[in-house]
C-alpha positions as CSV (number, residue, x, y, z in Angstrom):
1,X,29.2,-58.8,-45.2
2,X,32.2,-58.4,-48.0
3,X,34.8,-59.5,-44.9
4,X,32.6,-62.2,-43.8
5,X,32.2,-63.4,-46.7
6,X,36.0,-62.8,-48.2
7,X,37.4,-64.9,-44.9
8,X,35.3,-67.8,-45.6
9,X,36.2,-68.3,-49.2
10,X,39.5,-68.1,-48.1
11,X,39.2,-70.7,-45.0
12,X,37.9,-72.9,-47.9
13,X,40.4,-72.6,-50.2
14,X,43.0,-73.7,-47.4
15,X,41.1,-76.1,-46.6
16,X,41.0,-78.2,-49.5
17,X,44.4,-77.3,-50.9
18,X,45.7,-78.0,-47.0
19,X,47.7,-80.6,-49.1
20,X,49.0,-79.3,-51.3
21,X,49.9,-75.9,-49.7
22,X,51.9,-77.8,-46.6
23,X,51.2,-81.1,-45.9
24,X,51.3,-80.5,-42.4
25,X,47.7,-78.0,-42.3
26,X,46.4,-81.3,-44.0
27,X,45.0,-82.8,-40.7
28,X,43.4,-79.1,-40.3
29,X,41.5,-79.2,-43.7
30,X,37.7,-80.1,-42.1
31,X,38.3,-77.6,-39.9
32,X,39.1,-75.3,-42.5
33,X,36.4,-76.2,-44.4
34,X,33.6,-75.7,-41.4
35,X,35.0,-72.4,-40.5
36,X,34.8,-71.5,-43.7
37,X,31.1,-72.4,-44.4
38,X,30.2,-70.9,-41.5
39,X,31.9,-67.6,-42.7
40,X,30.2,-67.6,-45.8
41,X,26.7,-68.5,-44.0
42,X,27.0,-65.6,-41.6
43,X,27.9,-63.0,-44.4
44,X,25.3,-64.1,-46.4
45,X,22.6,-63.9,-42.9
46,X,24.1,-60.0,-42.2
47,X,23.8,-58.9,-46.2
48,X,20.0,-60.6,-46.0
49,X,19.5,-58.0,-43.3
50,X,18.7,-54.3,-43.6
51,X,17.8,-52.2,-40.7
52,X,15.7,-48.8,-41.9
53,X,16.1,-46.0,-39.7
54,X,12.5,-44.1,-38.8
55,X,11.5,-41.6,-41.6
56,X,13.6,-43.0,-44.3
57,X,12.6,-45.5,-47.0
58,X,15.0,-48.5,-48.6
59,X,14.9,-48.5,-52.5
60,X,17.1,-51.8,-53.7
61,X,19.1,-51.9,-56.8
62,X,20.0,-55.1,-58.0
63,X,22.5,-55.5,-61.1
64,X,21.6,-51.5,-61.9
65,X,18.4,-52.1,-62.4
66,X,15.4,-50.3,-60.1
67,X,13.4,-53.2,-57.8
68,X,9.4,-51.7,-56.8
69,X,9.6,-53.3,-53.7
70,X,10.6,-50.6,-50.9
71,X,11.5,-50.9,-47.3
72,X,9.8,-49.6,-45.2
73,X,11.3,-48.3,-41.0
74,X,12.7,-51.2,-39.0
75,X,13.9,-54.5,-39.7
76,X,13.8,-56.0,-43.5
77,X,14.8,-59.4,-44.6
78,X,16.4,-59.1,-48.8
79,X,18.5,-60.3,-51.1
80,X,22.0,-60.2,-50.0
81,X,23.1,-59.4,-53.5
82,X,21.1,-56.2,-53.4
83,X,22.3,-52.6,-52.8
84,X,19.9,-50.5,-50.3
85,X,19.9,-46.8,-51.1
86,X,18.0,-44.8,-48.4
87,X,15.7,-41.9,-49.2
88,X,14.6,-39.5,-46.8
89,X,11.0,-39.3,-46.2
90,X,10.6,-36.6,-43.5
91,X,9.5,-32.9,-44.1
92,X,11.9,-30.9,-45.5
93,X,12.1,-27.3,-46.2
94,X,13.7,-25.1,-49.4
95,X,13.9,-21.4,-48.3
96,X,14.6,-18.3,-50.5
97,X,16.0,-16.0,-48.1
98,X,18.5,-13.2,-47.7
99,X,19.1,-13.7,-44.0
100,X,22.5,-14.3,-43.5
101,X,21.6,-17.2,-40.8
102,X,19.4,-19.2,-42.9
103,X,22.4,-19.1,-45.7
104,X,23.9,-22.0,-44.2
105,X,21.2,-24.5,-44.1
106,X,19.6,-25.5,-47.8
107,X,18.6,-22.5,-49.1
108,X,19.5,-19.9,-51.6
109,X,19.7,-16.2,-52.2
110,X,16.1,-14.3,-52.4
111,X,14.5,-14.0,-55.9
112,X,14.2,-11.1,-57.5
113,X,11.7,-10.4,-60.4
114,X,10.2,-7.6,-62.5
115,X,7.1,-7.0,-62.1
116,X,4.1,-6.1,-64.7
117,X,4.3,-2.6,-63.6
118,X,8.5,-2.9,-64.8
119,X,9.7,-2.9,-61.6
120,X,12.3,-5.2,-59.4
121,X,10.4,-7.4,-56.8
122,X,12.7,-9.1,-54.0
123,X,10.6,-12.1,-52.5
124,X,11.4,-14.3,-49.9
125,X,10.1,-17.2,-50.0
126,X,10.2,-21.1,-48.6
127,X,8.7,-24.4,-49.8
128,X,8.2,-26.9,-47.5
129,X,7.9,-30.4,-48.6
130,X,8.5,-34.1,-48.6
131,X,8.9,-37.5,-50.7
132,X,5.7,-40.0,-51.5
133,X,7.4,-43.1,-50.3
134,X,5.2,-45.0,-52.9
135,X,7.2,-43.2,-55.7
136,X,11.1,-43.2,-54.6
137,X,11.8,-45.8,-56.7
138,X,10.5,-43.5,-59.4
139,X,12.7,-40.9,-58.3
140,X,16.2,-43.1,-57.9
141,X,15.3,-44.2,-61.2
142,X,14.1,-40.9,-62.9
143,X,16.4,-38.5,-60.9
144,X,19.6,-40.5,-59.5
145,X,20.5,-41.2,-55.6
146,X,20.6,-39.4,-52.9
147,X,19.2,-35.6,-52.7
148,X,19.5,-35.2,-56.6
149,X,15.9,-34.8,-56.6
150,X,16.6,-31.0,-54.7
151,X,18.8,-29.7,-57.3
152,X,16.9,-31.3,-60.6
153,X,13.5,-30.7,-59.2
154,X,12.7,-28.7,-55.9
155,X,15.4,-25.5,-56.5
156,X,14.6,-25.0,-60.6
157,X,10.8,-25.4,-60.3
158,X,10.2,-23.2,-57.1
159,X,12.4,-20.3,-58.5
160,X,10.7,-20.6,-62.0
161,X,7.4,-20.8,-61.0
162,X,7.6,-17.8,-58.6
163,X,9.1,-15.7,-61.3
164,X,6.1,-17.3,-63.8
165,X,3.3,-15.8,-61.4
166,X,5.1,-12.6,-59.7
167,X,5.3,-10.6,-63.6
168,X,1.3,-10.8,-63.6
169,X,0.9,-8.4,-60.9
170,X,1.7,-4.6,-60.7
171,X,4.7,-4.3,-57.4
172,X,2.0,-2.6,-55.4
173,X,-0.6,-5.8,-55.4
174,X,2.2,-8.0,-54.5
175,X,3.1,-5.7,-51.5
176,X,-0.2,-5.6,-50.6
177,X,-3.8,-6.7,-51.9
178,X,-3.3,-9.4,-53.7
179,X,-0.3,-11.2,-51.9
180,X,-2.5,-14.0,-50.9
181,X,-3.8,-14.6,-54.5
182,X,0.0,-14.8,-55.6
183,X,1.0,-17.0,-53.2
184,X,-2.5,-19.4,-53.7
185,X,-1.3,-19.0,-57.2
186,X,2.2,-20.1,-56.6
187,X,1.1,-23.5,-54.4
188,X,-1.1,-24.7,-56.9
189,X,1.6,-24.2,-60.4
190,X,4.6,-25.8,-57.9
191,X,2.3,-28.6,-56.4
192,X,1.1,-30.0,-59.9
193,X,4.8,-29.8,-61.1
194,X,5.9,-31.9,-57.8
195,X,3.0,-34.4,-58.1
196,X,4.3,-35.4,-61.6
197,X,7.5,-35.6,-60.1
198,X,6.9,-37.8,-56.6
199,X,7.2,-35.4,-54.3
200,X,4.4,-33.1,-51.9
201,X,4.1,-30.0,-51.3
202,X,2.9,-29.5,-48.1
203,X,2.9,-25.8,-47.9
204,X,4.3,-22.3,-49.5
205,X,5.0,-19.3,-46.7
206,X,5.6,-16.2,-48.5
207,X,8.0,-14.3,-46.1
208,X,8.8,-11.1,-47.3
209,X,8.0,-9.0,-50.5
210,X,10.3,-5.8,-50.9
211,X,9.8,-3.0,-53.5
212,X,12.0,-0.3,-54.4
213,X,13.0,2.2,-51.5
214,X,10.6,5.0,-53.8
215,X,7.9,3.1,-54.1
216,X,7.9,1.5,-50.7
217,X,8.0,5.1,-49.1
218,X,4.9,6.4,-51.7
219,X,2.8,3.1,-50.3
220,X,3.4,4.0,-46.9
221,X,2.4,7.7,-47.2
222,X,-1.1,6.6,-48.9
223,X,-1.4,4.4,-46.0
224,X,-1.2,7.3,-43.7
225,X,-3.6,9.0,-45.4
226,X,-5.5,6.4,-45.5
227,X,-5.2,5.9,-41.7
228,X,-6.0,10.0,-41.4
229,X,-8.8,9.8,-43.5
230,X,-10.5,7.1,-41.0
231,X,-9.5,8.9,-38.0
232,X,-10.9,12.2,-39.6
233,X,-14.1,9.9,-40.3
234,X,-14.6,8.9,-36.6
235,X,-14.0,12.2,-35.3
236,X,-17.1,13.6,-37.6
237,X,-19.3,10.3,-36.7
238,X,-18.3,11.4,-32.7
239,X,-19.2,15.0,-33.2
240,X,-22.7,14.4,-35.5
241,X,-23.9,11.9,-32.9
242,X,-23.2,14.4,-30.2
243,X,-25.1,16.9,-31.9
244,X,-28.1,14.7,-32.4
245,X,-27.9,14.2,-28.4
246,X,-27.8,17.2,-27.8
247,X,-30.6,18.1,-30.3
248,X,-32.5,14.7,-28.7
249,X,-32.0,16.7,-25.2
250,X,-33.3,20.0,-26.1
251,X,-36.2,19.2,-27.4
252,X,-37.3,16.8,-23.9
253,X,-36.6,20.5,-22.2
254,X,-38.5,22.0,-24.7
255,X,-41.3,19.4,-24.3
256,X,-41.2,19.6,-20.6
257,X,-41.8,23.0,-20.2
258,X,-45.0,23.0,-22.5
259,X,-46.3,20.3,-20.8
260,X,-45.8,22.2,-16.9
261,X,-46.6,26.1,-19.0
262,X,-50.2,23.9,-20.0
263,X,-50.9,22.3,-16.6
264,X,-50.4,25.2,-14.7
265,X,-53.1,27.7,-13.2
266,X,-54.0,30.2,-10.9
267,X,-55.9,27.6,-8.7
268,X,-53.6,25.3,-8.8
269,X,-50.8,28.0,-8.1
270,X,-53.0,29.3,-5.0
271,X,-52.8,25.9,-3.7
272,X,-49.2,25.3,-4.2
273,X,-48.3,28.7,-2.5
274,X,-50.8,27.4,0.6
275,X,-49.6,23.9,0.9
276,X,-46.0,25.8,1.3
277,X,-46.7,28.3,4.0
278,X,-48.3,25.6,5.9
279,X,-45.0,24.3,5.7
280,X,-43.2,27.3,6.5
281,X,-45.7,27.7,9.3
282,X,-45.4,24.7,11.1
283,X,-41.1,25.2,10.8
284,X,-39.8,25.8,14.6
285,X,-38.5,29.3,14.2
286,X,-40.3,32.6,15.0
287,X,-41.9,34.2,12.1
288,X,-44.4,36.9,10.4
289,X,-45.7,36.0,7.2
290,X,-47.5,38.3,5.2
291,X,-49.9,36.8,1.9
292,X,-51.3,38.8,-0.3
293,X,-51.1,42.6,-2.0
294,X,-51.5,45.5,0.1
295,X,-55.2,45.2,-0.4
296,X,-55.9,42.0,0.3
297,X,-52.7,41.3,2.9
298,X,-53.3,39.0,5.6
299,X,-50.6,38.0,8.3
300,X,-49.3,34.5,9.5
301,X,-47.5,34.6,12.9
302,X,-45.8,31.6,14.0
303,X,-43.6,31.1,17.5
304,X,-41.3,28.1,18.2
């Protein structure tokens, strides 16, 4: 625009001093002059138009002072004395990390905190956000251009508010119990302080919480006890219910044999024995079969 607009003032100025400047551009003057309009109306055309890339936002200064009106993606149509500043509108993320990989993107060193119980707490966190579109020009105005808003607003409240919520808890609860609560704690002191602000927090992912190399190794031998405790739990559950089987089984055996000891006669004993020499009897090998005591013997002879 600035070139555009530089050239035609100049083609205009030649062309009406042409005369006075060399007599001999003189006959060029009109065509001076109509280059030089149409300079001037194609710089002012290009500065009318702004082009907003997708997720970003246009806020327009004019004369320093803050305009509401924002531009939104794709093509605008504005004042060509106005200055376009473009804000970023996408999700972003803010991590609190110690990994040596995630150093290089925007993020800072891991936070670490005492605790209520006294001791040091090294969290992880990060804090993934974006702008309100509707408030940038709150934010250009309130916070500067650019990603001020990160270093006056995102970095100081995240790391204050964590260290705000993490000395109400005992090292232990963090580690394990109560580290949803903390970090349910955490989204809802950062979002109100970001709403005020323009900006939306879309979520909180608490990554790591380490405790001192003492502690950490007392926690994990409770949890093994705790872990033996269950398994020495099942084991007694396994063996009482086998015992009740078993108890269960004996007593059907038990029942069994009082119900046969009760049925049983010497009738229906005779007839038992008879029904099974008949059998024997009628079997295709020789035999001699002899029923009875020596009183009362009586002989069965069978051939094939």
């Amino acid at each position: 625009m600035s070139s555009l607009l530089f050239l035609g003032i100049v083609l205009l100025f030649i062309g009406f001093t042409a005369r006075t400047l060399s007599p001999s551009l003189f006959r060029f003057s009109n065509l001076f002059k109509t280059g030089g309009v149409i300079a001037i109306v194609l710089g002012l055309l290009t500065a009318s138009i702004r082009i907003v890339e997708p997720g970003k936002v246009g806020v327009q200064v004019l004369f320093g002072q803050v305009q509401k009106t924002i531009l939104s993606s794709g093509l605008n149509i504005i004042n060509p004395l106005v200055k376009v500043e473009l804000f970023d509108i996408t999700t972003q993320t803010y991590t609190m990390s110690g990994t040596e990989t995630e150093l290089s993107q925007l993020s800072d060193a891991p936070i670490r905190v005492l605790s209520a119980d006294g001791l040091e707490v090294t969290i992880d966190m990060t804090v993934v956000y974006r702008i309100n579109p509707s408030r940038t020009p709150d934010i250009r105005r309130e916070l500067g251009p650019g990603l001020s808003y990160i270093d006056k607003i995102v970095r100081p409240t995240a790391r204050t508010r964590i260290r705000d919520n993490a000395v109400i808890y005992n090292a232990v609860d963090l580690y394990s119990k109560k580290r949803d609560e903390f970090q349910t704690n955490i989204f809802e002191s950062i979002n109100a302080d970001f709403e005020k602000r323009g900006i939306i927090l879309e979520n909180l992912l608490v990554r790591n919480i380490s405790l001192p190399a003492s502690v950490k190794a007392a926690i994990e031998a409770k949890i093994n006890a705790e872990q033996e405790a269950q398994k020495m739990e099942f084991v007694l559950q396994k063996e009482t219910q086998e015992a009740e089987r078993k108890r269960v089984e004996a007593k059907g055996i038990t029942d069994y044999q009082n119900i046969i000891s009760q049925s049983l006669n010497d009738r229906l004993l005779k007839y038992e024995q008879i029904k099974a020499l008949q059998n024997l009897v009628k079997s295709e090998n020789s035999k001699v079969i002899i029923l009875g005591d020596s009183k009362n013997a009586s002989m069965l002879i069978g051939d094939k």
